[in-house]
SEKE-939252 format. One record per residue (C-alpha): residue in three letters; residue number from 1; z negated, y negated, x; chain. Coordinates in steps of 0.02 Angstrom, whole numbers, plus 50000, padded with zeros to 5 digits. Layout:
BEGIN
  resn  resi      w      v      u  chain
   Ala   NUM      Z      Y      X      A
...
//
This chain:
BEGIN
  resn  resi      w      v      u  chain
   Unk     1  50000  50000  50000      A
   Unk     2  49941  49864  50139      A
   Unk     3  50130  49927  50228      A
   Unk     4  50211  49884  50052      A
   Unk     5  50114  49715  50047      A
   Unk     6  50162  49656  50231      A
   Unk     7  50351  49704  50173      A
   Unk     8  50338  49608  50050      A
   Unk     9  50272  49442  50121      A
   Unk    10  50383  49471  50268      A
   Unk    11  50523  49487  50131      A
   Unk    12  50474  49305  50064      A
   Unk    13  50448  49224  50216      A
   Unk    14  50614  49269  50263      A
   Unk    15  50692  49209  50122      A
   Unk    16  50604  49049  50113      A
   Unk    17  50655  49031  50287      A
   Unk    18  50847  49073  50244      A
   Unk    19  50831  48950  50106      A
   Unk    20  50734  48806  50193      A
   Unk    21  50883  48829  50321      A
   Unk    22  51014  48822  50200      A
   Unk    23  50955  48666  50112      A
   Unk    24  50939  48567  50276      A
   Unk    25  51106  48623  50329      A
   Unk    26  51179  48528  50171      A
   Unk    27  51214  48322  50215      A
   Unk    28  51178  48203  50101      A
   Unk    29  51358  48186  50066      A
   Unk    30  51376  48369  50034      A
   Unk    31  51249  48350  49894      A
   Unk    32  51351  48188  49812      A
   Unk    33  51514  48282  49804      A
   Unk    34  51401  48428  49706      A
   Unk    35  51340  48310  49591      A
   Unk    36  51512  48222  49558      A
   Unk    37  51579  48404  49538      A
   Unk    38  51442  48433  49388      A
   Unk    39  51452  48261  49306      A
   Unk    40  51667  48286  49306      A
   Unk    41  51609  48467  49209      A
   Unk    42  51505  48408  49085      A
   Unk    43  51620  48243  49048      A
   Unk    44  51780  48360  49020      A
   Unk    45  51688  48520  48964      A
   Unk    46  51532  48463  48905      A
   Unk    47  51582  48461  48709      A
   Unk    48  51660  48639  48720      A
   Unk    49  51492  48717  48826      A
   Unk    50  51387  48625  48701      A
   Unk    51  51462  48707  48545      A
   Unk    52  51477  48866  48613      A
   Unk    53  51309  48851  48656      A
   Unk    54  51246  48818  48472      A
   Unk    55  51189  48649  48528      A
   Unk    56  51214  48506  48385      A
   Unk    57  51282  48391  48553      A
   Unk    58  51306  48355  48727      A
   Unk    59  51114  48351  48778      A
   Unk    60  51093  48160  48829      A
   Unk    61  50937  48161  48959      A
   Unk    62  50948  48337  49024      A
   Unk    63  50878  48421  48847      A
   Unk    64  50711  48339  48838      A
   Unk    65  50751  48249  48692      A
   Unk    66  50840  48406  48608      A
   Unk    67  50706  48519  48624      A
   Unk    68  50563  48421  48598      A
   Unk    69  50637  48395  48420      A
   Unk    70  50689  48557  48406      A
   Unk    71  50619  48699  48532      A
   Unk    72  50732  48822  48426      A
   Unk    73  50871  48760  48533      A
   Unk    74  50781  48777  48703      A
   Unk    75  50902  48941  48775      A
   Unk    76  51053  48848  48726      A
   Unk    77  50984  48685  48816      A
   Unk    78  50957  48780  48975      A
   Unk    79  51101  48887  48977      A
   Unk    80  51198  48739  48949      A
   Unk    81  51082  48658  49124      A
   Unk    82  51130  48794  49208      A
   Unk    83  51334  48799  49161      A
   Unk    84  51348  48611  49177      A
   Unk    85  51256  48554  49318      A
   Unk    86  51157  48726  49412      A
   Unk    87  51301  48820  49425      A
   Unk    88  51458  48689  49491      A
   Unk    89  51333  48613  49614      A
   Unk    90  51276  48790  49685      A
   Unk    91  51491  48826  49700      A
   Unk    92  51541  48671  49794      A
   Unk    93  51395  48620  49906      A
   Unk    94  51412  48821  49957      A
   Unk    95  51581  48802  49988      A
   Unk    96  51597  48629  50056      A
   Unk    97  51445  48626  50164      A
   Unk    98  51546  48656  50334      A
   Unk    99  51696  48522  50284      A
   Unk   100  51559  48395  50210      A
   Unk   101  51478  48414  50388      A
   Unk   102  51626  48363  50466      A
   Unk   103  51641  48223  50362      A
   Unk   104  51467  48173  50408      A
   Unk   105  51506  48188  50567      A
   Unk   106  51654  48071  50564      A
   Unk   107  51564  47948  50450      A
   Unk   108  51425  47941  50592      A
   Unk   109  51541  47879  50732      A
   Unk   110  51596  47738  50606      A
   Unk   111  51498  47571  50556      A
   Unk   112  51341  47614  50455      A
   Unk   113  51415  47501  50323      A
   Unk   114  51571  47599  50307      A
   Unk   115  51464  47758  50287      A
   Unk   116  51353  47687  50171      A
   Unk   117  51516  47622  50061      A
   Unk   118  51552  47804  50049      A
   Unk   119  51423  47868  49982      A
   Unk   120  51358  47742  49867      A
   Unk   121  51552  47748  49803      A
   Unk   122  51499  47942  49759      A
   Unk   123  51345  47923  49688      A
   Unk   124  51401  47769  49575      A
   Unk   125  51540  47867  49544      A
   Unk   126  51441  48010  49464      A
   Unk   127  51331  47884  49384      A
   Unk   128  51474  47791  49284      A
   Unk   129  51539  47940  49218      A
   Unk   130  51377  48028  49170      A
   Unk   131  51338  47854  49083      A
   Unk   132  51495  47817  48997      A
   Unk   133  51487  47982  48896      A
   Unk   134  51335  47897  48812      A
   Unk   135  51260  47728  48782      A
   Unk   136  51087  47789  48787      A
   Unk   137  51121  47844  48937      A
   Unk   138  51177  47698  49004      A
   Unk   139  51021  47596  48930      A
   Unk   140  50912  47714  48998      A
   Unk   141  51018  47702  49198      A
   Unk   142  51009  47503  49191      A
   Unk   143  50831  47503  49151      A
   Unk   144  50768  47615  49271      A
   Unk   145  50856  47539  49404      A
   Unk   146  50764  47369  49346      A
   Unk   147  50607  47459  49368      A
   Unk   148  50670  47507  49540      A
   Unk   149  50674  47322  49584      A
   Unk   150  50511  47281  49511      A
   Unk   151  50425  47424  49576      A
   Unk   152  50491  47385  49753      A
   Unk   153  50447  47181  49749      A
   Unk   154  50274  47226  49702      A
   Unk   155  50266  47352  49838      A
   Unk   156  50274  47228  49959      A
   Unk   157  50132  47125  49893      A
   Unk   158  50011  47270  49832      A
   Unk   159  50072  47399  49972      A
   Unk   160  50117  47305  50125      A
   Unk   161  50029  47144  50120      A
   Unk   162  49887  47232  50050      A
   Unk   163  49826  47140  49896      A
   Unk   164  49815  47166  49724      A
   Unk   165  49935  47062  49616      A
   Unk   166  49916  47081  49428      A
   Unk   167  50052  46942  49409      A
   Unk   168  50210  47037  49395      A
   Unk   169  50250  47023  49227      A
   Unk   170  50239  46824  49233      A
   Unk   171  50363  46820  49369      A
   Unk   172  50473  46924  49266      A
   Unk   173  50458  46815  49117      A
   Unk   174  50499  46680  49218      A
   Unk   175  50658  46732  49289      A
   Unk   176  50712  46796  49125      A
   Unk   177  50697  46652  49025      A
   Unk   178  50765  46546  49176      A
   Unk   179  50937  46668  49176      A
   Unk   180  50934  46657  49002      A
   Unk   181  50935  46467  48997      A
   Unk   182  51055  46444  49101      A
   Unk   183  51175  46587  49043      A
   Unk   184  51146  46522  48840      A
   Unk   185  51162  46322  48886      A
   Unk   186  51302  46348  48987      A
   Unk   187  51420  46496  48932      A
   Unk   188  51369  46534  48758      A
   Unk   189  51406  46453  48584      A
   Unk   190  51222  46460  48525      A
   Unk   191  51109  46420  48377      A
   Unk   192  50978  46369  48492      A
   Unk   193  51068  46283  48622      A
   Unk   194  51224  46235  48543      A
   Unk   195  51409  46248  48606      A
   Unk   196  51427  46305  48786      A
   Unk   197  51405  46163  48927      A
   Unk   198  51561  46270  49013      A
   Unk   199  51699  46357  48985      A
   Unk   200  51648  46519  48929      A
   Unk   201  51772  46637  49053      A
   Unk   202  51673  46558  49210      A
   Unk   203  51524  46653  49121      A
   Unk   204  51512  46807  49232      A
   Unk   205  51560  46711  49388      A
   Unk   206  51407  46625  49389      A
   Unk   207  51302  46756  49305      A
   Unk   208  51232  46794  49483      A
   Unk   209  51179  46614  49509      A
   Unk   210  51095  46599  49345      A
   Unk   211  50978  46781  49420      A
   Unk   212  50953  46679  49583      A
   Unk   213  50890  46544  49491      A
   Unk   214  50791  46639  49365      A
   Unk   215  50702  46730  49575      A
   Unk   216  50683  46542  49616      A
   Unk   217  50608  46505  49459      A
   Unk   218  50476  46663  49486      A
   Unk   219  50478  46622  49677      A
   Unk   220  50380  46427  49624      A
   Unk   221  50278  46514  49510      A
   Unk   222  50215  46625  49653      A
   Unk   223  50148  46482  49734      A
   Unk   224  50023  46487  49605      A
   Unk   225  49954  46638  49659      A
   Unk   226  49983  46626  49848      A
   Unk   227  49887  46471  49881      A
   Unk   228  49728  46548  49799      A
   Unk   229  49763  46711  49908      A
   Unk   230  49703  46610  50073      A
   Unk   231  49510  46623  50005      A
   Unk   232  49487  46780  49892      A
   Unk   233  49553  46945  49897      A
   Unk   234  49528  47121  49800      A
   Unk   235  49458  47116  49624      A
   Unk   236  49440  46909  49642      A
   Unk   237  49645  46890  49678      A
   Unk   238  49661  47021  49526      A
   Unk   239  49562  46921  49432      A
   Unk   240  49680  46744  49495      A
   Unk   241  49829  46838  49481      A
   Unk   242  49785  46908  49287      A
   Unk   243  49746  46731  49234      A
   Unk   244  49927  46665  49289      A
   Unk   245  50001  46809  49197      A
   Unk   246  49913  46762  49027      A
   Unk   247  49946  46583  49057      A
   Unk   248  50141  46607  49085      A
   Unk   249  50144  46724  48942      A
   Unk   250  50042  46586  48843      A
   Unk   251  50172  46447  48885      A
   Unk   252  50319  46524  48845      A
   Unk   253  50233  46590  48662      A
   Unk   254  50199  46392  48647      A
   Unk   255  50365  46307  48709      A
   Unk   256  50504  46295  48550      A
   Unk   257  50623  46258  48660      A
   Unk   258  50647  46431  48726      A
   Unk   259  50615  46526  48543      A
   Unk   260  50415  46525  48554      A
   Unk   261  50354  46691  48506      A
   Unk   262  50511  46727  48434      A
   Unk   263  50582  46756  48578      A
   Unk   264  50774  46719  48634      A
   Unk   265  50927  46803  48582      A
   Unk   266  51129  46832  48614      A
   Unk   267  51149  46801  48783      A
   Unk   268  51276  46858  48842      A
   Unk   269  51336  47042  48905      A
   Unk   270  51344  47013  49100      A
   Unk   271  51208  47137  49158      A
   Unk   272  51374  47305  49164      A
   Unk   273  51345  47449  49260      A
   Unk   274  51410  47386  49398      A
   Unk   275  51331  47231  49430      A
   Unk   276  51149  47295  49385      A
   Unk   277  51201  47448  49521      A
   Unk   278  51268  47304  49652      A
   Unk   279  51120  47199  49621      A
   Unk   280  50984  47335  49629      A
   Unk   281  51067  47391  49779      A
   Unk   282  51060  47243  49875      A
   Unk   283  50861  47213  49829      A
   Unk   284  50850  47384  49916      A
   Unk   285  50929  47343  50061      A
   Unk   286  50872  47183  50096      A
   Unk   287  50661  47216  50046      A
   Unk   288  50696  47377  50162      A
   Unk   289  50757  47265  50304      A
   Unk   290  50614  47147  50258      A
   Unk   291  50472  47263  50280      A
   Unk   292  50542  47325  50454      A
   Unk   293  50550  47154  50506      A
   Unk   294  50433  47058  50611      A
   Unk   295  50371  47012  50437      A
   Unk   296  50349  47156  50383      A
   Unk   297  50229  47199  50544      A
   Unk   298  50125  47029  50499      A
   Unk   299  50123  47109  50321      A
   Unk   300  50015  47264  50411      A
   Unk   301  49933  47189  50502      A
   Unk   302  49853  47062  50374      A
   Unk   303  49840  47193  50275      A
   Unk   304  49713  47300  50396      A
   Unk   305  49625  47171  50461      A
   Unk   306  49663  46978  50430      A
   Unk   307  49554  46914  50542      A
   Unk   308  49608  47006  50696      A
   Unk   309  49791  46960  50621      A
   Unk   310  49744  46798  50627      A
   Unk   311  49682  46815  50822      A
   Unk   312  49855  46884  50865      A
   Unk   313  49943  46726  50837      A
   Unk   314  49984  46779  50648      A
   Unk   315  50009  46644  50546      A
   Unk   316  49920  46722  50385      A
   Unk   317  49949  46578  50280      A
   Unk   318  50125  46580  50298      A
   Unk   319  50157  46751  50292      A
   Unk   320  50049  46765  50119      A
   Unk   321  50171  46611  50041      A
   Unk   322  50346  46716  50097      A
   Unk   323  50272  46869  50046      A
   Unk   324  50206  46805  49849      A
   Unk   325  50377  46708  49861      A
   Unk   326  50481  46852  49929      A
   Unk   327  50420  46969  49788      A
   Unk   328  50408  46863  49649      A
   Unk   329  50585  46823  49674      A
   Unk   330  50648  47008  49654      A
   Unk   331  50545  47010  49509      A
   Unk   332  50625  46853  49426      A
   Unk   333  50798  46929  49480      A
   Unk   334  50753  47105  49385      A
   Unk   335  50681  46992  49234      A
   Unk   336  50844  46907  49225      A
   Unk   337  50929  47091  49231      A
   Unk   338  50811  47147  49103      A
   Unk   339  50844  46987  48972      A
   Unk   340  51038  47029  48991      A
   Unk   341  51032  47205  48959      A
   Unk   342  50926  47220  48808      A
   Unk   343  51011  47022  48757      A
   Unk   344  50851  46966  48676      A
   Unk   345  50684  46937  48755      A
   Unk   346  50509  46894  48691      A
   Unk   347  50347  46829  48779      A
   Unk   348  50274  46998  48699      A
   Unk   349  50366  47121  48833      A
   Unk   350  50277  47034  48987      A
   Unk   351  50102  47088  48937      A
   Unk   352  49982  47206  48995      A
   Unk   353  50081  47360  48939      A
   Unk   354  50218  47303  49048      A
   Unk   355  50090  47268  49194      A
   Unk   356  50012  47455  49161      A
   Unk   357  50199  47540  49168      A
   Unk   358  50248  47430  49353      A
   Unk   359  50078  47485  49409      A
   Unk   360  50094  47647  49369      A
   Unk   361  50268  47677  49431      A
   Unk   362  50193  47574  49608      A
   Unk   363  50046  47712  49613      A
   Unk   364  50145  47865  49562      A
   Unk   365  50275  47845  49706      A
   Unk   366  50134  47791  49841      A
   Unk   367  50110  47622  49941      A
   Unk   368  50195  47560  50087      A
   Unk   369  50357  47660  50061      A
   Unk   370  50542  47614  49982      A
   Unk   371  50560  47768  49941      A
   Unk   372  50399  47801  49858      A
   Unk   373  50426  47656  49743      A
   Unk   374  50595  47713  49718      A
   Unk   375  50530  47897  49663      A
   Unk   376  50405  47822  49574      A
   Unk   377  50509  47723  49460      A
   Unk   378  50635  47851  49417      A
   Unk   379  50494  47964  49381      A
   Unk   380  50404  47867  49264      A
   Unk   381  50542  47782  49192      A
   Unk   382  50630  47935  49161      A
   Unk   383  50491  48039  49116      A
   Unk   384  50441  47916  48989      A
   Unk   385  50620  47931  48892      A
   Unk   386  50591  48112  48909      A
   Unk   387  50439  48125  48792      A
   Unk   388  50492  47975  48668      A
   Unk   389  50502  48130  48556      A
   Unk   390  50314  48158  48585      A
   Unk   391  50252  47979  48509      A
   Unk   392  50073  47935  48550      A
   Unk   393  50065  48095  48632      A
   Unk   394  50173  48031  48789      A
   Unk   395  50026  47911  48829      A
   Unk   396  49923  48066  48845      A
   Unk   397  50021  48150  48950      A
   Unk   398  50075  48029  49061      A
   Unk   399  49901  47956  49102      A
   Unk   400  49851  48137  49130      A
   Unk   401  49992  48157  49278      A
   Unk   402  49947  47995  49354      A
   Unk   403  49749  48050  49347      A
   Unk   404  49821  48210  49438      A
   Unk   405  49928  48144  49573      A
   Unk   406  49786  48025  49614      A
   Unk   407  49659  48173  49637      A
   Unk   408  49753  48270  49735      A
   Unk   409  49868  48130  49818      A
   Unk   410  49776  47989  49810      A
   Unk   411  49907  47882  49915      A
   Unk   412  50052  47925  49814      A
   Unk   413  50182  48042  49818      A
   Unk   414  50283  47958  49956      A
   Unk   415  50167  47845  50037      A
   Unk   416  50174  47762  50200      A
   Unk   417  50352  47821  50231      A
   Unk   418  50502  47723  50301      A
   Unk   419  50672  47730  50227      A
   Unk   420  50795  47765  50349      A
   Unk   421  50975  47761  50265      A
   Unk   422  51050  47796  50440      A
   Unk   423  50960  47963  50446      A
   Unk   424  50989  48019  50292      A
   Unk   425  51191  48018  50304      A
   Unk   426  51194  48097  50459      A
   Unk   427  51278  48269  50470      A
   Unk   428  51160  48412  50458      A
   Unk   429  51138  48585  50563      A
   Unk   430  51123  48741  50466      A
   Unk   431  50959  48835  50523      A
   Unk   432  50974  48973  50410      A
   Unk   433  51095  49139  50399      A
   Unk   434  51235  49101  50282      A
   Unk   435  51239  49218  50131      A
//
């Protein structure tokens, strides 16, 4: 028996070996072209698998909505996983691991940009088809990626500057009703703001300078909370930082001009696809660059100890004003996204519910890492979709994950943990035996 128990484990261990070997033999590249393959199968085939499947429709979220309704239909929801998305990646990373490698290794020798054209051109790709088969889909793609962006801004406040800013949801507010201002007085015939200032075809043009202004807007309201930050931290700066959220919130609920606590409406469809991909793209890229800056080190280091920070030569003061600045301005940028996408906004989504969810998403994904905060919001965000079926039972469950992940990884899932886009693209060797 002990003889049949050693084969055994030896029999695992081997093939967890074989297996661990074969996944990091796969490039990141590899992976993308899987993915396409499966999103191209479900947008010609998906109707036809789905019928044959006794499933009412193409499952919209991966099934969680279809069998939380109806758990009847669970087999035909994950036979249809497996036909749709399992089975073409298993086929074409399998068979185009070796020529994907080659790829990677081409791609390597070029400019990272070039590389990283390539493979965001998969990925979006595979994300505009497997959104255009649905509009919730799509709803649920541009908000997530919003909550990428506001997940990461507050990162760098909460994570690497070490404090604890409450505020996020009034810089939010801010830049959305800033973008929406300037979007409804200048390119829209509205009730509220009357016939457009400018021709309406310029609209999209300037659609990005009516987000930057909406990050500026957030970016002055920072200073609020940044010139406070020089004498209290912890609970005290919570405290601060609560207060300005409430008072923005307050404002806008008071001020006719912008709807009051009706809220504003019809501005105009701007936020596509593409430009809420391009946008939360670039806010990855550049808040990545910005914590592995000489900023970024000042961020650490006033984060573990300000005054011996302070003894180094770091200006604290200054880095604490960029850093409020910094994030609130991604925040007012996703706030602006977030006002075009939904086209109506009211003082009533920057509350505390909205401050809970950016928390939680922050927490989830762990501190002091892009792509924590990037897990973290896709899990969250996406999770949360997942259970709508579930109604006041989702807040149940989700707490209850978060209450998990915090016993047993306190940090975060991804904590403390650099992105390194350069890495990831690079060709990969194959460990393992192939099968």
């Amino acid at each position: 028996m002990d003889n049949q128990e050693h084969t055994a484990q030896q029999q695992n261990k081997g093939f967890k070996t074989w297996l661990k070997g074969f996944v990091t033999g796969i490039p990141l590249i590899c992976w993308l072209f899987g993915i396409f393959g499966a999103v191209l199968v479900e947008y010609f085939l998906g109707d036809l698998i789905s019928y044959y499947l006794g499933l009412p429709k193409i499952p919209v979220l991966f099934g969680f909505l279809t069998v939380l309704k109806k758990p009847l239909l669970i087999p035909g929801t994950l036979g249809y996983l497996f036909i749709v998305y399992g089975l073409p990646v298993i086929i074409l990373i399998k068979s185009l691991r070796k020529p994907a490698n080659r790829l990677a290794a081409f791609l390597d020798r070029q400019p990272v940009s070039l590389a990283a054209l390539v493979h965001l051109g998969l990925f979006y790709g595979a994300l505009h088809l497997w959104a255009d088969m649905s509009d919730y889909r799509l709803l649920v793609i541009k908000l997530t990626m919003i909550a990428i962006m506001l997940t990461l801004s507050l990162n760098v406040i909460n994570g690497y500057m070490g404090e604890f800013s409450c505020s996020h949801p009034g810089f939010m507010a801010l830049g959305a009703y800033t973008a929406s201002t300037i979007t409804l007085l200048l390119f829209a015939n509205d009730k509220q703001f009357g016939d457009a200032l400018l021709p309406v075809a310029l609209g999209p043009y300037f659609f990005p300078l009516a987000l930057v202004g909406g990050g500026i807007a957030a970016s002055l309201g920072a200073l609020v909370i940044a010139i406070p930050s020089f004498r209290t931290r912890g609970d005290y700066l919570a405290i601060i930082s609560l207060a300005f959220l409430f008072i923005v919130k307050s404002l806008i609920e008071n001020l006719e001009v912008v709807g009051g606590p009706r809220g504003m409406s019809s501005q105009p469809s701007y936020a596509t696809l593409p430009v809420v991909f391009i946008v939360m793209t670039l806010c990855i890229w550049i808040i990545n660059n910005f914590v592995r800056s000489t900023m970024g080190k000042a961020l650490n280091a006033v984060r573990d100890n300000e005054l011996a920070a302070e003894a180094m030569t770091v200006n604290t003061r200054k880095t604490k004003i960029i850093t409020f600045m910094f994030g609130a301005f991604w925040a007012g940028v996703a706030g602006g996204l977030f006002a075009h996408v939904l086209r109506y906004v009211n003082p009533g989504s920057f509350g505390i519910q909205s401050l809970a969810e950016i928390l939680a998403m922050l927490y989830f994904g762990g501190l002091n890492s892009v792509t924590g905060s990037i897990v973290g919001a896709v899990s969250i965000n996406v999770l949360s979709e997942a259970l709508r079926p579930l109604e006041i039972y989702k807040w149940i469950i989700i707490p209850l994950l978060l209450i998990m992940v915090m016993l047993f990884r306190p940090t975060g899932l991804i904590a403390f943990t650099e992105f390194k886009p350069k890495e990831l693209m690079k060709p990969r060797q194959n460990t393992g035996e192939d099968a």
